[in-house]
Each structure stands twice: as structure tokens, then as C-alpha cells.
N, CA, C and O atoms as a GROMACS GRO file, in nm:
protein
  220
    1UNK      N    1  -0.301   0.040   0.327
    1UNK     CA    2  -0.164   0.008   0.298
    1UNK      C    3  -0.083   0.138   0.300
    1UNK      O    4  -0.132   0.226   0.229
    2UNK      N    5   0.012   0.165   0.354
    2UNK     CA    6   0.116   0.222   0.351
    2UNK      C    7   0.253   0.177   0.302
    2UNK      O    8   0.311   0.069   0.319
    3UNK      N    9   0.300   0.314   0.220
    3UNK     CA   10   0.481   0.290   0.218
    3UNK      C   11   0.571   0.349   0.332
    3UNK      O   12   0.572   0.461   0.384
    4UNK      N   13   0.666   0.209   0.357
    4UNK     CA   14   0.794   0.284   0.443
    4UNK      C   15   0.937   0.346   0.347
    4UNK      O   16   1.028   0.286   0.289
    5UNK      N   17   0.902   0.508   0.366
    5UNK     CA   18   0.989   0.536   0.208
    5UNK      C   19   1.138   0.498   0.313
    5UNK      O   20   1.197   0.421   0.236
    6UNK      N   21   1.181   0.503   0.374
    6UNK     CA   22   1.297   0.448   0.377
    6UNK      C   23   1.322   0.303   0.330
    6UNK      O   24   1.434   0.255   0.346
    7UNK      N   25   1.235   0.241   0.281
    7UNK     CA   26   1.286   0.080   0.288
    7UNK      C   27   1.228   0.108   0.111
    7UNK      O   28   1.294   0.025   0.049
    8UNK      N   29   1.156   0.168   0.029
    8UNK     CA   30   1.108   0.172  -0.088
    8UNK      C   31   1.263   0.213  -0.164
    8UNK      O   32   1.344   0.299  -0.130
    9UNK      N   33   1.270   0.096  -0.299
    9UNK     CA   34   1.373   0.110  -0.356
    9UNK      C   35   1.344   0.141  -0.528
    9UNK      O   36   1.415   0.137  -0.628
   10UNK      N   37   1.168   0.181  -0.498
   10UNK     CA   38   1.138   0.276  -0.648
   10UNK      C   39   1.131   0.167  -0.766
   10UNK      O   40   1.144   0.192  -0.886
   11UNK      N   41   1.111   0.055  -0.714
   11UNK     CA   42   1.096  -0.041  -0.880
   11UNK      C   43   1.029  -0.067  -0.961
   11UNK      O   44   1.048  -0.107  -1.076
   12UNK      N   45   0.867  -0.025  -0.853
   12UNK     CA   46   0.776  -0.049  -0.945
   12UNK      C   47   0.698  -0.165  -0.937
   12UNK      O   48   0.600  -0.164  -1.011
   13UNK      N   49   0.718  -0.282  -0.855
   13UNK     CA   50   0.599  -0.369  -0.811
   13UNK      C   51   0.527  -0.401  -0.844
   13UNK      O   52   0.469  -0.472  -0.927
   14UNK      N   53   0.526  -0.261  -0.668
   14UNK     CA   54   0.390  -0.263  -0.635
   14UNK      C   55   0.262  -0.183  -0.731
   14UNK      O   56   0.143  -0.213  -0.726
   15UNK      N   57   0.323  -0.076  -0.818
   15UNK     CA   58   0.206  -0.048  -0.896
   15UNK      C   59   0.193  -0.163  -0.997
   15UNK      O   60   0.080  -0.210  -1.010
   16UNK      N   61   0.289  -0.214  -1.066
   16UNK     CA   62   0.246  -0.298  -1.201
   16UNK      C   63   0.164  -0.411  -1.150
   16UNK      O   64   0.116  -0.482  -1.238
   17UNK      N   65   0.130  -0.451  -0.995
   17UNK     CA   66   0.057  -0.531  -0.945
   17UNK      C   67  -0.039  -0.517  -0.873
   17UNK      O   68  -0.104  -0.612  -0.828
   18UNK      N   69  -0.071  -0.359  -0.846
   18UNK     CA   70  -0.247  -0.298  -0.835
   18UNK      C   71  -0.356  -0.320  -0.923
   18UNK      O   72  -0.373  -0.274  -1.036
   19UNK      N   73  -0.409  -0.376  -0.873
   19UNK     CA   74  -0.567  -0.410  -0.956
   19UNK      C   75  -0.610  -0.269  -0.963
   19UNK      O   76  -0.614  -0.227  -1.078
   20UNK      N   77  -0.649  -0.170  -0.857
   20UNK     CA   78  -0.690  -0.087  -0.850
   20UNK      C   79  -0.623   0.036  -0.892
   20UNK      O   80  -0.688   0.138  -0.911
   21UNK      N   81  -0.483   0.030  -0.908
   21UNK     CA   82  -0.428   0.180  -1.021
   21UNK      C   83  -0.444   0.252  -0.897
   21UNK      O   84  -0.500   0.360  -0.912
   22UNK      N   85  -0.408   0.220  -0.768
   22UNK     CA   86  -0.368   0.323  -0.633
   22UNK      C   87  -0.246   0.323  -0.586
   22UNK      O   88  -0.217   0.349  -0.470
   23UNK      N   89  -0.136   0.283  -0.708
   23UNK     CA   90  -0.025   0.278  -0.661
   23UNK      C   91   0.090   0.410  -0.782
   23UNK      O   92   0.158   0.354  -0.869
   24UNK      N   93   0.096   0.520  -0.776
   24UNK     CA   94   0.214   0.600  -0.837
   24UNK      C   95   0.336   0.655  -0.770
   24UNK      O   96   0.353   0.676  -0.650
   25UNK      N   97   0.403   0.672  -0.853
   25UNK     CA   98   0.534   0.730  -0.828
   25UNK      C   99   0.515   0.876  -0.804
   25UNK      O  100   0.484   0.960  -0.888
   26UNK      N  101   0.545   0.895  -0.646
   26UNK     CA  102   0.592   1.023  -0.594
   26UNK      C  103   0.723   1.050  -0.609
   26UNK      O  104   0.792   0.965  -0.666
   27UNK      N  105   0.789   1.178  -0.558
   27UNK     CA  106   0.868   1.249  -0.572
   27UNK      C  107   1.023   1.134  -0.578
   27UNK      O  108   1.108   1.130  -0.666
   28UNK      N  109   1.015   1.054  -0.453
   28UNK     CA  110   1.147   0.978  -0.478
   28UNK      C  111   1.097   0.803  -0.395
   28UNK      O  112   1.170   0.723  -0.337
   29UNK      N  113   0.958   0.797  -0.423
   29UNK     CA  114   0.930   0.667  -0.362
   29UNK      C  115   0.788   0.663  -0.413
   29UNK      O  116   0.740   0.775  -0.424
   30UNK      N  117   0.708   0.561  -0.446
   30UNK     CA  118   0.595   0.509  -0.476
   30UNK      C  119   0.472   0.559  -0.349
   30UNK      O  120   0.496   0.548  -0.228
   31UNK      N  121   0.353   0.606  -0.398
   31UNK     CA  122   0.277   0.655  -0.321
   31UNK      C  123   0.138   0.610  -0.355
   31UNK      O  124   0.092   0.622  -0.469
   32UNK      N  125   0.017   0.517  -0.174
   32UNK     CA  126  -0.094   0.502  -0.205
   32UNK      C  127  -0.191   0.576  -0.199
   32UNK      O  128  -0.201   0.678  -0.130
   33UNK      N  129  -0.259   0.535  -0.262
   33UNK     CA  130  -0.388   0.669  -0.308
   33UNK      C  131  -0.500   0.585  -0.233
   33UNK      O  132  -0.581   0.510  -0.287
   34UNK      N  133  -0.486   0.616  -0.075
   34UNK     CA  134  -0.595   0.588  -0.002
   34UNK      C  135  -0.751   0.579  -0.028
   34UNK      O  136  -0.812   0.488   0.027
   35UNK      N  137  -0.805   0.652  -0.094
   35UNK     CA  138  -0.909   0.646  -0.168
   35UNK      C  139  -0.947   0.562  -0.300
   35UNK      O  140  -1.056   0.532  -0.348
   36UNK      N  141  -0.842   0.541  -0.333
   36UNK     CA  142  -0.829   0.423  -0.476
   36UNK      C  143  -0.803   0.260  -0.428
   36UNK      O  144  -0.816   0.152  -0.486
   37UNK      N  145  -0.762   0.300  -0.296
   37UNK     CA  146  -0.705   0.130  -0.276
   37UNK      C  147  -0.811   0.047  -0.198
   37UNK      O  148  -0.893   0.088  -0.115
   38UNK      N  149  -0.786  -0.109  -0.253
   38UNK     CA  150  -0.880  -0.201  -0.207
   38UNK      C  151  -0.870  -0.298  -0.128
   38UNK      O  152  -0.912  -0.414  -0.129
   39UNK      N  153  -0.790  -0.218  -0.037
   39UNK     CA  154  -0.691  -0.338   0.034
   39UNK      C  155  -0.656  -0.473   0.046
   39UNK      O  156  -0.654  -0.536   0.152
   40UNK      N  157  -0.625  -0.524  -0.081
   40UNK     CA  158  -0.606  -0.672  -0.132
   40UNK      C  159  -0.458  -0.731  -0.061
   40UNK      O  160  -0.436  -0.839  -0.006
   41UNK      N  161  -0.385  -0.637  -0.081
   41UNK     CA  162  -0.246  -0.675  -0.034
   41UNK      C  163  -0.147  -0.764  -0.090
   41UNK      O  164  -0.054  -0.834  -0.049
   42UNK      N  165  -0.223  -0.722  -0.238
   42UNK     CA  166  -0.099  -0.717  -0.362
   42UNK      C  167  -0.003  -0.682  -0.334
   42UNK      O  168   0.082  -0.760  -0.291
   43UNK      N  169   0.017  -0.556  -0.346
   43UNK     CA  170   0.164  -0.496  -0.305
   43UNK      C  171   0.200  -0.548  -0.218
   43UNK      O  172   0.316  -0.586  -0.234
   44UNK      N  173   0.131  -0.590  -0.063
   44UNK     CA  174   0.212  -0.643   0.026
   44UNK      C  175   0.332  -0.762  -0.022
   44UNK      O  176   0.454  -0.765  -0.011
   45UNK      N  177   0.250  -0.837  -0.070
   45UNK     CA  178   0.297  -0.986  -0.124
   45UNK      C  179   0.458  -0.961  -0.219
   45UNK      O  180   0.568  -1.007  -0.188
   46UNK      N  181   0.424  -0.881  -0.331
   46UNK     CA  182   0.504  -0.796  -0.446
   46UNK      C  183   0.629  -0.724  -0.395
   46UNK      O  184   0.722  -0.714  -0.475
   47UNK      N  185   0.638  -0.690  -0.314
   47UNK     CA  186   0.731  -0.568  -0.260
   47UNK      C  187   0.856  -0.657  -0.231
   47UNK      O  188   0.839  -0.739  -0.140
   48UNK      N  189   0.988  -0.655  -0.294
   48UNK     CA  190   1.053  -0.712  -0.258
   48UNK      C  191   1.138  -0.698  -0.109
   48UNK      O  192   1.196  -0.786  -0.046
   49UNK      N  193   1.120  -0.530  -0.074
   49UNK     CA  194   1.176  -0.527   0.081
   49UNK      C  195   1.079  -0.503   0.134
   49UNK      O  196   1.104  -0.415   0.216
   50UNK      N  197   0.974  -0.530   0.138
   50UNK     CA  198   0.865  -0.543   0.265
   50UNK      C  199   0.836  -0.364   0.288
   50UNK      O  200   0.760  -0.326   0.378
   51UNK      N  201   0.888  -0.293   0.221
   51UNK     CA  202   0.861  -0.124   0.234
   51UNK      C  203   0.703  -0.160   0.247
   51UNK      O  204   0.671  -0.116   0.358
   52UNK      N  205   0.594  -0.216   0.189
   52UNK     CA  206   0.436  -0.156   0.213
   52UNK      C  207   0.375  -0.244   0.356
   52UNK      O  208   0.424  -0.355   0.376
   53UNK      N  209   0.313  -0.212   0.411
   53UNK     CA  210   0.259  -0.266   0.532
   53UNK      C  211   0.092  -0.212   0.530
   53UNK      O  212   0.024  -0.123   0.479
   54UNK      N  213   0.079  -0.311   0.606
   54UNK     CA  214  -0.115  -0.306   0.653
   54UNK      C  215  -0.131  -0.175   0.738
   54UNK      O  216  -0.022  -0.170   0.796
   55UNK      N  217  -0.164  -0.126   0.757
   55UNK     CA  218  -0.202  -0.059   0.887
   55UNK      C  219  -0.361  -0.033   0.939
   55UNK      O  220  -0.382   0.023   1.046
   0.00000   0.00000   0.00000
């Protein structure tokens, strides 16, 4: 999962809806912790502008 920080509007979601605690707040947009994540696609679902994507 990736963020598109242009479309991330910093609310918070997608971490309060990680099972896995691979979702924090970087500098001015939410950041995944590739190694922590389980690619469920919580956040996908959660994200109200579609900022996280599969890749």
C-alpha cells in the first residue's frame, strides 16, 4: 500500500483502522511502514479520497 500525498488530507483513517500499527503521521501526510503492513486494504476501503492505493 502506498500514499498519494497529494490527495492525503491528514485525518487519520487510515491509521485508526490498521490492524497492524503500519500506518503514522509523517511530516505533512500519513506514512506506510512497508515492513509492518499486511496488506489487508483497510486503509484502502477507509480513506475518504482514495489517497492509499495497492501497488
Amino acid at each position: 500500500m502506498f500514499v498519494i500525498e497529494s490527495d492525503c488530507i491528514a485525518c487519520g483513517a487510515c491509521a485508526d483502522t490498521c490492524p497492524a500499527g503500519a500506518i503514522s503521521m509523517g511530516d505533512e501526510h500519513y506514512e506506510i511502514d512497508q515492513d509492518k503492513c499486511i496488506a489487508c486494504g483497510a486503509c484502502v476501503d477507509t480513506c475518504p479520497t482514495g489517497a492509499i492505493v495497492e501497488k
